[in-house]
C-alpha positions in Angstrom: -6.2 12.9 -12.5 -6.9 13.6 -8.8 -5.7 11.8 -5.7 -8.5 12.2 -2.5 -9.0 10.6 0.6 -11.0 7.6 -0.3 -14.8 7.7 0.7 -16.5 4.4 2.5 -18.1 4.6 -0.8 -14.8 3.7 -3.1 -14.4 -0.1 -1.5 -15.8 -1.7 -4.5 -13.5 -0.1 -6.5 -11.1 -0.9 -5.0 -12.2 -4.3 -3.6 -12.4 -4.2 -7.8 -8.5 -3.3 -8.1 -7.1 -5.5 -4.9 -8.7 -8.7 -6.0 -7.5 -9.5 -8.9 -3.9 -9.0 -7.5 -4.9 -11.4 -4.3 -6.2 -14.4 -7.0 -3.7 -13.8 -9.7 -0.1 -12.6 -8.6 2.4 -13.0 -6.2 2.5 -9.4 -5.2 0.8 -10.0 -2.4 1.1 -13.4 -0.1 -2.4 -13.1 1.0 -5.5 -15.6 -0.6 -8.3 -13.9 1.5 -10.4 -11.6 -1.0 -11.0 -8.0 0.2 -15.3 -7.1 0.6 -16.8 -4.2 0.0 -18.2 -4.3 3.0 -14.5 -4.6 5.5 -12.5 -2.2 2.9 -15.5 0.3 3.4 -14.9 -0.3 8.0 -11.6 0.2 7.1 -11.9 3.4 5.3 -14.7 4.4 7.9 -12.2 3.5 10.9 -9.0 4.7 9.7 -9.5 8.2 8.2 -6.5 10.2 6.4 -5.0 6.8 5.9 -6.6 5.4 2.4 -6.5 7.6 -0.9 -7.5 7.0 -4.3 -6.5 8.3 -7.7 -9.1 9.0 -9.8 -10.2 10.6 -13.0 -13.5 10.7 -14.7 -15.1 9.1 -11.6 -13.5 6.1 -11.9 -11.0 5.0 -9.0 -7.7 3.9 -10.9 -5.8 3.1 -8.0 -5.6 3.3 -4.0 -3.0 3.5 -1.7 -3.2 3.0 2.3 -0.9 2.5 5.4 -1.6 0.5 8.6 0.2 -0.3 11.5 3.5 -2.1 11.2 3.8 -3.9 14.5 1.8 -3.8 17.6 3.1 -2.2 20.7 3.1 2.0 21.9 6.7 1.6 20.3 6.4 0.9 17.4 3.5 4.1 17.0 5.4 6.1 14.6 5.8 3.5 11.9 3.8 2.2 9.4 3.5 -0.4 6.7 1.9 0.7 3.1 -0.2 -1.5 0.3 -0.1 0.6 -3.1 -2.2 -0.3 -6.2 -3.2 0.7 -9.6 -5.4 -0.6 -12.0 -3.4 -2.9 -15.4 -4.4 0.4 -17.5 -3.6 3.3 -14.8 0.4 1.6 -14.7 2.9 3.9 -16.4 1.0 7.6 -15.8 2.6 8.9 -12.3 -0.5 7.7 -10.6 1.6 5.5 -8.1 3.9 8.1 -7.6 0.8 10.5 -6.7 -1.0 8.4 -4.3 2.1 7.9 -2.8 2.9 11.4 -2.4 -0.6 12.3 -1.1 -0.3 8.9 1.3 3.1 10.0 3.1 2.4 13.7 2.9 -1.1 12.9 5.0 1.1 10.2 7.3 3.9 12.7 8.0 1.3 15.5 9.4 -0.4 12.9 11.7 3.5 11.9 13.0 4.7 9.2 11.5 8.3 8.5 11.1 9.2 5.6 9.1 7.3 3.8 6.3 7.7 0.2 5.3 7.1 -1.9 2.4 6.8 -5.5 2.0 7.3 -6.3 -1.5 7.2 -10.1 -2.7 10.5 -10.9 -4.2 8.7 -12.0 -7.2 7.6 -8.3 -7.5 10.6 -7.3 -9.3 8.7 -4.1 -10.7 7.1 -3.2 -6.9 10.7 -3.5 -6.0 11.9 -1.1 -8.8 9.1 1.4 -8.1 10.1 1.8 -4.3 13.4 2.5 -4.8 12.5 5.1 -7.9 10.5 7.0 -5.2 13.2 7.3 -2.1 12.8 3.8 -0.3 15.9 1.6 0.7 15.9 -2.0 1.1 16.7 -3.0 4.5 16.4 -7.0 4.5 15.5 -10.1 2.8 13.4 -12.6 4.5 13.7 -16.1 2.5 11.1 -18.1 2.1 8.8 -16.8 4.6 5.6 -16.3 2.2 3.8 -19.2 0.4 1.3 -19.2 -2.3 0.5 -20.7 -5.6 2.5 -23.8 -4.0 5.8 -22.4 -3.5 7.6 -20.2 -0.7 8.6 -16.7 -1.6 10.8 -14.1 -0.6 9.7 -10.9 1.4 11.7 -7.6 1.2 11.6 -5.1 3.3 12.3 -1.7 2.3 11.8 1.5 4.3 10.9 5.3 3.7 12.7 7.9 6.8 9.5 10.6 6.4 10.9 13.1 9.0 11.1 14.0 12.0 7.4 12.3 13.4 7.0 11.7 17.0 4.9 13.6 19.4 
């Protein structure tokens, strides 16, 4: 297993992982489908902030951060999306991509990481807390999909020191 920066050339792979999460779960609120084509600008545009795990060639999961709020403020804090692959679950691999992720965020200066995890997510939630994040907040019913609101928590990582 190796976790790397992820290449323009991994966003059908992971367009491939995302996806299915975005049609068939409620770990994620969103219904818009991620294309090759935008996940590979995104990769392109934000550099040091996607990674992958992989082994063998194949991408078994990614793991990116992105801007948590808008505003010079709010420069030092970032929100995360982690995801693995059904058979990739259960090996470290989200622990490693998330290692790699807020080891790369805390040399470029960032100071706090934040999750949104569905409340349905019990296992997302879980996983967070397992690897040093605290849940801050409960937001009721301010998600809808499938045909029913949902619960977002927020949870948050203190990396360091960040700033500059």
């Amino acid at each position: 297993m190796s976790i790397r920066a992820a290449a323009p050339e991994d966003a059908g792979a992971i367009a491939g992982i995302w996806n299915p999460y975005i049609r068939e779960t409620a770990v994620t609120f969103t219904t818009d489908e991620k294309t090759e084509a935008g996940l590979a600008a995104d990769i392109a545009a934000r550099p040091g902030a996607f990674f992958v795990a992989g082994e063998g060639g194949a991408v078994l999961g990614f793991a990116t951060a992105f801007p948590f709020r808008g505003g010079p403020g709010y420069r030092h804090t970032l929100e995360h999306t982690v995801q693995l692959a059904p058979g990739a679950r259960g090996r470290g691999l989200g622990r490693a991509l998330m290692t790699g992720l807020e080891d790369a965020l805390r040399d470029r200066g960032a100071h706090v990481l934040v999750a949104g995890v569905s409340g349905e997510n019990a296992a997302g939630i879980a996983f967070h807390a397992a690897i040093g994040f605290e849940t801050v907040g409960r937001m009721p019913q301010v998600g809808r999909k499938f045909g029913r609101w949902m619960d977002l928590v927020l949870m948050q990582k203190i990396l360091g020191p960040g700033g500059g």
